[in-house]
Every structure is written in C-alpha cells, then in structure tokens.
C-alpha positions as CSV (number, residue, x, y, z in Angstrom):
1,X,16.2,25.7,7.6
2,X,14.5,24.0,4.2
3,X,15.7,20.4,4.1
4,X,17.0,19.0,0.8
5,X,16.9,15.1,-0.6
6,X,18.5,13.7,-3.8
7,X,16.6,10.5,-4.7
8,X,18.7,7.6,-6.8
9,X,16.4,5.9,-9.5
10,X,17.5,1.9,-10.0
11,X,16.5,1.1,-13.5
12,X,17.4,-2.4,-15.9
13,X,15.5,-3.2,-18.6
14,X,12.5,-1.8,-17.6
15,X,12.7,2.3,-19.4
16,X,9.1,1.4,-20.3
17,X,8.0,2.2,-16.5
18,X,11.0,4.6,-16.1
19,X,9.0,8.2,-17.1
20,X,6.1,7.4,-15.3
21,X,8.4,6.8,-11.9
22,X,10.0,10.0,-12.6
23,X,7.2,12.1,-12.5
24,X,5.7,10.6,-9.7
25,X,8.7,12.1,-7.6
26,X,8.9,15.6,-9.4
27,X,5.1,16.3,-9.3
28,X,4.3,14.1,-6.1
29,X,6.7,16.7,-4.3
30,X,6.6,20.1,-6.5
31,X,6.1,23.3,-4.9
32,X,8.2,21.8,-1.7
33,X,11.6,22.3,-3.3
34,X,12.1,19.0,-1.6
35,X,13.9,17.3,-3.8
36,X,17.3,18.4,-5.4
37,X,18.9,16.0,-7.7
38,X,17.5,12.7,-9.1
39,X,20.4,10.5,-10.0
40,X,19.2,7.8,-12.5
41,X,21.3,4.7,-12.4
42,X,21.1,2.4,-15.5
43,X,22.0,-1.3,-14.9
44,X,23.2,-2.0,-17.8
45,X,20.5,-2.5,-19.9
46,X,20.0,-3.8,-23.6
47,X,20.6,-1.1,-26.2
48,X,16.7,-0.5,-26.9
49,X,16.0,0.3,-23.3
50,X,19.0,2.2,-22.6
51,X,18.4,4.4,-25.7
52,X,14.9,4.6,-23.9
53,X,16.3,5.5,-21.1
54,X,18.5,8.7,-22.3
55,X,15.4,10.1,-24.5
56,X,13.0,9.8,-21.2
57,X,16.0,11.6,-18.9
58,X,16.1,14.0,-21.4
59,X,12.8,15.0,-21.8
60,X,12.4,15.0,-17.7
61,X,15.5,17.2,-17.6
62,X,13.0,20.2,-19.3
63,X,11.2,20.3,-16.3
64,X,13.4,19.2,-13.3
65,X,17.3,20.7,-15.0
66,X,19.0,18.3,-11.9
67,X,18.8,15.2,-13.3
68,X,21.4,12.9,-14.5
69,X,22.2,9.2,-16.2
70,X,24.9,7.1,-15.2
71,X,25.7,3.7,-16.6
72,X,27.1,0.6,-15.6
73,X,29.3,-1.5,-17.9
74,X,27.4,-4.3,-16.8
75,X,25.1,-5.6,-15.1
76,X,25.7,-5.3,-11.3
77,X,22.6,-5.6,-9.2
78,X,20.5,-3.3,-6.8
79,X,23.5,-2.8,-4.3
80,X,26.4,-1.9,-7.0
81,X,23.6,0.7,-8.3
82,X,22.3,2.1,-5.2
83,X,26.0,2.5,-3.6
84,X,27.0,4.1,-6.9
85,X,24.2,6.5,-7.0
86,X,25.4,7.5,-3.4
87,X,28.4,9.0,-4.7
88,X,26.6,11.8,-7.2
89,X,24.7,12.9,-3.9
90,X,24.9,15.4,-1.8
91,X,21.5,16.4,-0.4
92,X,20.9,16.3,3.4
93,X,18.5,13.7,2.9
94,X,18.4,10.3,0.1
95,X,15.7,8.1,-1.1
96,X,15.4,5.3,-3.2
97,X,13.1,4.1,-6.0
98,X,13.2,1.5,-8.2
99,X,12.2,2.5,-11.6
100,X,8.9,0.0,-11.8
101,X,7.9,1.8,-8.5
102,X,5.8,4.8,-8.3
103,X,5.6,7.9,-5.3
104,X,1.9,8.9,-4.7
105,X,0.3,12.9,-5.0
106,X,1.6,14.8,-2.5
107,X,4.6,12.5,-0.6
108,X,6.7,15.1,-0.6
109,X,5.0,18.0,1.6
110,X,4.8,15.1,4.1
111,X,7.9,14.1,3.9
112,X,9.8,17.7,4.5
113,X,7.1,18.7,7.2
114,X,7.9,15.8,8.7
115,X,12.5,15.9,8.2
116,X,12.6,19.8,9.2
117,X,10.8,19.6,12.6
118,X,12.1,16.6,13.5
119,X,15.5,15.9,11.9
120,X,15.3,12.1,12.0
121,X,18.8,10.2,11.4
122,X,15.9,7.8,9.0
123,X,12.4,8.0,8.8
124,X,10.0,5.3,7.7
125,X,6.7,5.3,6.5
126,X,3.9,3.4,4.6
127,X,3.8,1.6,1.5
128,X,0.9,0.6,-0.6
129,X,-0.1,-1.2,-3.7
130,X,-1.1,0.3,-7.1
131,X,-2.4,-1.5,-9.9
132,X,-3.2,-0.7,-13.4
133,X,-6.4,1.0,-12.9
134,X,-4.7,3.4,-10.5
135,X,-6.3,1.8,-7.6
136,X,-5.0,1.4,-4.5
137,X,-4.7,-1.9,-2.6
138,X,-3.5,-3.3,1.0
139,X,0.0,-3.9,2.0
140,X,0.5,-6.3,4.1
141,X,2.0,-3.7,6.5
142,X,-1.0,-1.5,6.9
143,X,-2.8,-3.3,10.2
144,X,0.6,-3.3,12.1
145,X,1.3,0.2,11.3
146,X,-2.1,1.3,12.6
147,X,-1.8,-0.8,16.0
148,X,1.8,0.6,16.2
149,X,0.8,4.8,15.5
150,X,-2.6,4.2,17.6
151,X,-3.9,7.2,15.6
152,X,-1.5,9.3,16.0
153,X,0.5,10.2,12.4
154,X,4.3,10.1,13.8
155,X,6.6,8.0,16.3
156,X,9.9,8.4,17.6
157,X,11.4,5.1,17.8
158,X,14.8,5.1,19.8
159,X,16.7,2.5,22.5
160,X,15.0,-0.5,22.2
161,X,12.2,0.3,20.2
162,X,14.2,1.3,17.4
163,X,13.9,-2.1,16.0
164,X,10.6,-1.9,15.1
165,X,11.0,-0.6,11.7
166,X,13.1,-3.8,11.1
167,X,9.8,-5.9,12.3
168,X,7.5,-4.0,10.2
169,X,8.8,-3.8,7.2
170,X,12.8,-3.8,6.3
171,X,12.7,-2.3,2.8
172,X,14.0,0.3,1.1
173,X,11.7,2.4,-1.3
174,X,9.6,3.8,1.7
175,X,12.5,5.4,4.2
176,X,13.9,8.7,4.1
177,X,18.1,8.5,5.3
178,X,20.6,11.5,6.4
179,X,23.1,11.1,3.7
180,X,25.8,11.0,6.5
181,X,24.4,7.9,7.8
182,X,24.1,5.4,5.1
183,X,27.7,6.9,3.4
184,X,29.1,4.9,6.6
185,X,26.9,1.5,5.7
186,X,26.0,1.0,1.9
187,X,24.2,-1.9,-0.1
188,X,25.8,-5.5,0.6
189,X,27.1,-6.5,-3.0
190,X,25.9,-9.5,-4.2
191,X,22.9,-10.3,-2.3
192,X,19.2,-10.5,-2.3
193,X,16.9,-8.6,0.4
194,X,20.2,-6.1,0.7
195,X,17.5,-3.2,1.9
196,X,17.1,-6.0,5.1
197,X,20.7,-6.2,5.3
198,X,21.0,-2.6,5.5
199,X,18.5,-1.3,7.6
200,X,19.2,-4.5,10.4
201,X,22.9,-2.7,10.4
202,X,21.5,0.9,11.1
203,X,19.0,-0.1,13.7
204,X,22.0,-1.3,15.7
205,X,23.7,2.7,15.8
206,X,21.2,5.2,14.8
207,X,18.6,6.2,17.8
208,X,17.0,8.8,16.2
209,X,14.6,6.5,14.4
210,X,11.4,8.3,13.2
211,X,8.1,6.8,11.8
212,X,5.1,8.4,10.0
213,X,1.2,6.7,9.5
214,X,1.4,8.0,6.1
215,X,2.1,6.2,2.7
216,X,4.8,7.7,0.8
217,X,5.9,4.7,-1.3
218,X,4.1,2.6,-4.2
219,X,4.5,-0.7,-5.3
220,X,3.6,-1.0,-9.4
221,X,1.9,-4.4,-9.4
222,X,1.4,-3.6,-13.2
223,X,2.1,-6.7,-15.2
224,X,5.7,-6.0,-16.8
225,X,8.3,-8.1,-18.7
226,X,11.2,-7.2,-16.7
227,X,11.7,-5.9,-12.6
228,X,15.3,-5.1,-11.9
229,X,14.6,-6.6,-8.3
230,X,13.8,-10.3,-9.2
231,X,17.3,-12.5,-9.0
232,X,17.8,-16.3,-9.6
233,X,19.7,-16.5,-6.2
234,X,16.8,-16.3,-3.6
235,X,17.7,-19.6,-1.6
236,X,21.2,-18.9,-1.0
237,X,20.6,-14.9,-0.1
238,X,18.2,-16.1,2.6
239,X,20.4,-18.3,4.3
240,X,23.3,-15.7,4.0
241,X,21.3,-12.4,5.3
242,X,20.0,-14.5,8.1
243,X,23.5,-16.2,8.8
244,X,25.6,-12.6,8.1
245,X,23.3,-10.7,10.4
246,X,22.6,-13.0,13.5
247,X,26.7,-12.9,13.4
248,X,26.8,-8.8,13.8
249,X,23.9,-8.9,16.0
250,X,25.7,-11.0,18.1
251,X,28.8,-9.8,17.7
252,X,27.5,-6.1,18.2
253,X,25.9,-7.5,21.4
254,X,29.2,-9.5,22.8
255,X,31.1,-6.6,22.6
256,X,29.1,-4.1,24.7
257,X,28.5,-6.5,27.4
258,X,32.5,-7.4,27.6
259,X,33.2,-4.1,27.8
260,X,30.1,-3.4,30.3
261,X,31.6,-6.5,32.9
262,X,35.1,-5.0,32.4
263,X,34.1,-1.9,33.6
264,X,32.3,-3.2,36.7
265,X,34.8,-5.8,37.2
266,X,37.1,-2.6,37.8
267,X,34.2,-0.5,39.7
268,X,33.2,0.4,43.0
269,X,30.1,-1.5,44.9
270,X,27.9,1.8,43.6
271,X,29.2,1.9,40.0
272,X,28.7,-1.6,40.0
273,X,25.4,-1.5,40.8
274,X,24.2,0.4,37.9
275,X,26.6,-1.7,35.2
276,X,24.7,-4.2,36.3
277,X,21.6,-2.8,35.7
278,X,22.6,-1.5,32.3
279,X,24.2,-5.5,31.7
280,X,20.3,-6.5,32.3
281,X,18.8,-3.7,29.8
282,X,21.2,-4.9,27.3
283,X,20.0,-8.5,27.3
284,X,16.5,-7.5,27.0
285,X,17.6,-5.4,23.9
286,X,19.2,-8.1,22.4
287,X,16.4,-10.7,23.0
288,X,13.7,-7.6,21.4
289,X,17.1,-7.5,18.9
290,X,17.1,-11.3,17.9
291,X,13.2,-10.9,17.9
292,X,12.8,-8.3,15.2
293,X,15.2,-10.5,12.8
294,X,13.1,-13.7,13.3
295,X,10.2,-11.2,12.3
296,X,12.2,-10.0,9.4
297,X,13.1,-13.3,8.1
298,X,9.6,-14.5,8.6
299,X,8.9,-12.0,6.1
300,X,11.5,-12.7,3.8
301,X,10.1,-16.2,3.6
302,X,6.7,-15.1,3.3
303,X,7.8,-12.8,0.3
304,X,9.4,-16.0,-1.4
305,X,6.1,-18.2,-0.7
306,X,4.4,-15.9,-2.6
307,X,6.9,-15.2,-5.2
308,X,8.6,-18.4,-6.1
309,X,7.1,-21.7,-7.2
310,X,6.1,-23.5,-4.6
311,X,4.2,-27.3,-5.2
312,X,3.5,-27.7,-1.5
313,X,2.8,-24.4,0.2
314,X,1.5,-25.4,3.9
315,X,4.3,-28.2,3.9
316,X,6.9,-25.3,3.3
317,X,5.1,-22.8,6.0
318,X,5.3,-25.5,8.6
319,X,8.8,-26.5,8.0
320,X,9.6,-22.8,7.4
321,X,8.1,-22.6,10.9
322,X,9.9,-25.2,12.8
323,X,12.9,-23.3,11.9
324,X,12.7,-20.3,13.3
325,X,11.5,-21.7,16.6
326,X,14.3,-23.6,16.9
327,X,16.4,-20.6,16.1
328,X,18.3,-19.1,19.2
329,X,16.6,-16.6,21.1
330,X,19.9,-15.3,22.4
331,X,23.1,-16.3,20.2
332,X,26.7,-15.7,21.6
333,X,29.0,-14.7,19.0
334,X,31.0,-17.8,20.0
335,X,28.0,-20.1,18.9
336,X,27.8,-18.4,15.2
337,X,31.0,-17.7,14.5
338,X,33.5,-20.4,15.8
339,X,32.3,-23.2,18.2
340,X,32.8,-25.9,15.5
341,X,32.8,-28.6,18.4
342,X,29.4,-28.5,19.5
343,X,27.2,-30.0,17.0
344,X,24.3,-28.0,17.7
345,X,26.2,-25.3,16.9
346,X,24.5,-24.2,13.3
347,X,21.7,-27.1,13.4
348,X,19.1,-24.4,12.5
349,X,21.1,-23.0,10.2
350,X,21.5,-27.0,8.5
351,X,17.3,-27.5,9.0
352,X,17.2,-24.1,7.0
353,X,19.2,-24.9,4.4
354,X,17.2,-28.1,4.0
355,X,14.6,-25.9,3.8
356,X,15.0,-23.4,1.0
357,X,17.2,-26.0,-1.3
358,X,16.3,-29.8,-0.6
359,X,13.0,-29.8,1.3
360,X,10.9,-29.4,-1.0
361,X,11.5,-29.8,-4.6
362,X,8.5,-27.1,-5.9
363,X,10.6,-24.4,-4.1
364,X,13.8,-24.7,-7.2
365,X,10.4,-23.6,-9.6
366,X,11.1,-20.8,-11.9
367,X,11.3,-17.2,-10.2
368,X,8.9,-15.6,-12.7
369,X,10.3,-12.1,-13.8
C-alpha cells in the first residue's frame, strides 16, 4: 500500500527563502507520489512578505495543484502554526519545515521506502548543514548517529531504547510522524524548543520508534534578515521545558509503578515475582528516561551558547555543568510537583535559574535574528 505525507511549511517574514523551500520538497521527492498536500502557514507577516508569500504559492500551485495558504491574524509562534497546519491534514504521514529550511535531492524515495516496509509510529533521521555555496557541512549530530547505526542504514528503537532519538537530537524538521499520533499531542503554545517538548512526550507512548543513517533535513545557514524560529524568550523557555517535562516524566513514571505495587500487593507469590521484576525494568527505564532529558537539555544549552551573547563562555559551560549534575537522577513526582517543605526540593531548579538570568550578565545580550 503506497504511503502518503502532507508536509506543513512554517513561514514569518521570511517569503524571500519561502520558494526555494518549496521546491526542495516537491522535486526532492517527485516521481514517489510521496507527498500529498503542502499546507503553507503564514505567521502573520508584514504586508510585503505576505503579498510575497501568495504570488510564490501561486506559482508553486502550477506544478504541485495541492497546495494551500493559511494566515494567522497575528503573530502566534511555531506551535500555534504547526498545530494549525495539523488540522488541513490528512495524509497518513506529516512533516515539518520551516520555510528558511531546505529538503535535499532525493529525501523522499528514502523516506517512503523506508514508512511502507516498516510502518514506524515516527521515524527520525539526519540533518545537515547547507550554506550559500550549496555545500554541505557537519551537524553536530553526525558522529553519534554513526556510532548509534554501526553501518547499518535503519534502527528500530522501542522499550527502552526508544529514548534515544530524544538524546540525539529532539527537533522537528528531520522526523517523519503517523498523523494519528501527533493529533493526540501537538506543539506546546508559548514556548521555545516546543519540537523538545513534543517529541520527550511521544517517546513516553509510542514504541514503534524507527531511525534511518540518512540525511533528509537541511539547515539554511544562509545569512537572512529574519528566521521565524529565533524568540526573545530563551531563558525562561529553558527553565520551563526542563521544569514541565521532568514533572511528566516523573509523573508518567509514579503512576506505572503505583499501579505495578498495587497489583502485586494483591498477587500471588508467582505473580509477584515477575511484578517485581517488571517494578525493576521500570526504574532502569526511568533512570535511561531522566538520562536522555539531561542529554536533551545539554543540548538546548549548547544551542543557546552558540546562539545568544554570551561575554564569558567557559564560566557559563561550567556553571551550566554543575547544574545538571546536581540534577536528580531519579525524581519522584512528589519532589517536583509538591514537597514545598524540603528545601532541596527545586535547589537545581533555583542554581538554574541563576544560571540562564542572573549568572552571568553577557547571557541577557541580544538574540541576533
């Protein structure tokens, strides 16, 4: 059975980069019949760029006829856009790409080889760099995925393991989701890294996690006056996405061992026995859990170290580090969520807020667009 994807197209301000990005996904994939619709959403940009904007759809409409343009009436964010795309799908499969973004020759044959004999619930792949000669550069994900896929091309990552794709690299543009599946989590409004936030949700649920050695995703490091990813509210989104998702980890985590000691609480000696067993396999998964978000956020800082400002970079790293080893290997939901009398309580939380906003003073430089 031929697999079908709808890709949604995140654009603000930026229509200069918009054709090229459209192309890229009808002639990077044509003769597949891969994709179906491309649903362009328009974050409210000025007048110039959205008139832009409806003469580039239009001409791209000649040669792919599924194609639409939705607005906003203002300017919402990534998430708003994204979730809103979602609802003109309807394509077995969705992608995203952000309109300064580019897909490389030939990602689509890969990508439907790869969804039709394996029927992934997401599938993850390689990004790379491109610049403005049309070269390609490294991503910093490139030596882990090669250690991970040991030469081979694709990985099924389910049980524990399915939280490597959180380690590696928890963004968006290069993942490949059953429409099903991300209609039941959507985009966080309002913050930054929401493609973290998402995919940290998922890993929890889905097991049918797939990953391919192949790069089907391109970063446009072309210089450009405008990127509708870049927001003013970096600090706070840190602390937030770190804060809001060791709470549903844990929570997530409390709740199956509750209802795991219940159980053999109530069970014979036998039974017993192997809730036990299972009690132990799911604290290792929570620790490897826990693990892949320290690895995640480690990466979220590293993305801000190099995109924000900084006067004192190696004072910053150090502090950054102190932090997450002092973070809890194994939080209770109790701990994050309500154990206001123990002072220790959120004390990494406090040395990370000191951190991003007062520790050092370079880090409130301008986020350059």
């Amino acid at each position: 059975m031929n697999v079908s994807m709808d890709v949604v197209v995140t654009t603000h301000n930026d229509a200069e980069f918009l054709r090229e990005a459209l192309l890229s996904i009808i002639y990077g994939s044509k003769g597949t019949n891969l994709v179906q619709s491309i649903v362009v959403v328009d974050d409210a940009s000025r007048s110039s760029e959205a008139e832009m904007a409806d003469r580039i759809v239009d001409e791209i409409r000649l040669i792919h006829s599924d194609i639409i343009l939705i607005r906003n009436s203002g300017n919402c964010g990534l998430s708003h856009s994204r979730n809103r795309g979602l609802r003109f799908c309807s394509a077995e499969y969705v992608t995203f790409l952000d309109a300064d973004d580019l897909k490389p020759a030939g990602w689509g044959a890969m990508v439907k080889d790869i969804l039709e004999a394996e029927k992934p619930d997401y599938l993850f792949t390689a990004s790379a760099l491109i610049d403005d000669q049309q070269n390609f550069l490294p991503f910093y994900d490139e030596d882990r995925f090669s250690r991970l896929f040991k030469g081979k091309s694709i990985q099924a990552f389910g049980s524990n393991t399915r939280f490597i794709p959180l380690i590696l690299e928890p963004q968006i543009g290069n993942k490949y989701f059953k429409l099903e599946f991300i209609n039941k989590y959507l985009f966080p409004i309002g913050r930054k890294f929401e493609d973290l936030y998402l995919i940290a949700r998922m890993t929890l649920d889905l097991d049918n996690v797939l990953g391919a050695n192949v790069i089907t995703h391109l970063y446009n490091v072309t210089e450009r006056s405008s990127r509708v990813t870049m927001m003013p509210k970096l600090k706070g989104d840190i602390i937030g996405n770190l804060a809001g998702l060791s709470a549903i980890y844990a929570h997530h985590f409390d709740s199956k061992a509750d209802k795991l000691r219940l159980e053999r609480n109530q069970a014979g000696s036998l039974s017993a026995k192997n809730l036990d067993r299972q009690l132990r396999v799911l604290d290792l998964e929570r620790q490897l859990a826990f693990a892949a978000l320290k690895c995640a956020f480690a990466r979220m800082l590293d993305w801000s170290i190099n995109t924000i400002g900084i006067s004192d970079v190696e004072a910053f790293a150090d502090r950054a580090a102190r932090v997450l080893q002092s973070m809890p290997t194994n939080p209770s939901v109790a701990k994050l969520l309500g154990d206001v009398g123990d002072p220790t309580t959120f004390k990494w939380y406090d040395d990370l807020v000191n951190i991003l906003i007062n520790g050092d003073r370079g880090y409130l430089g301008q986020v350059y667009a």
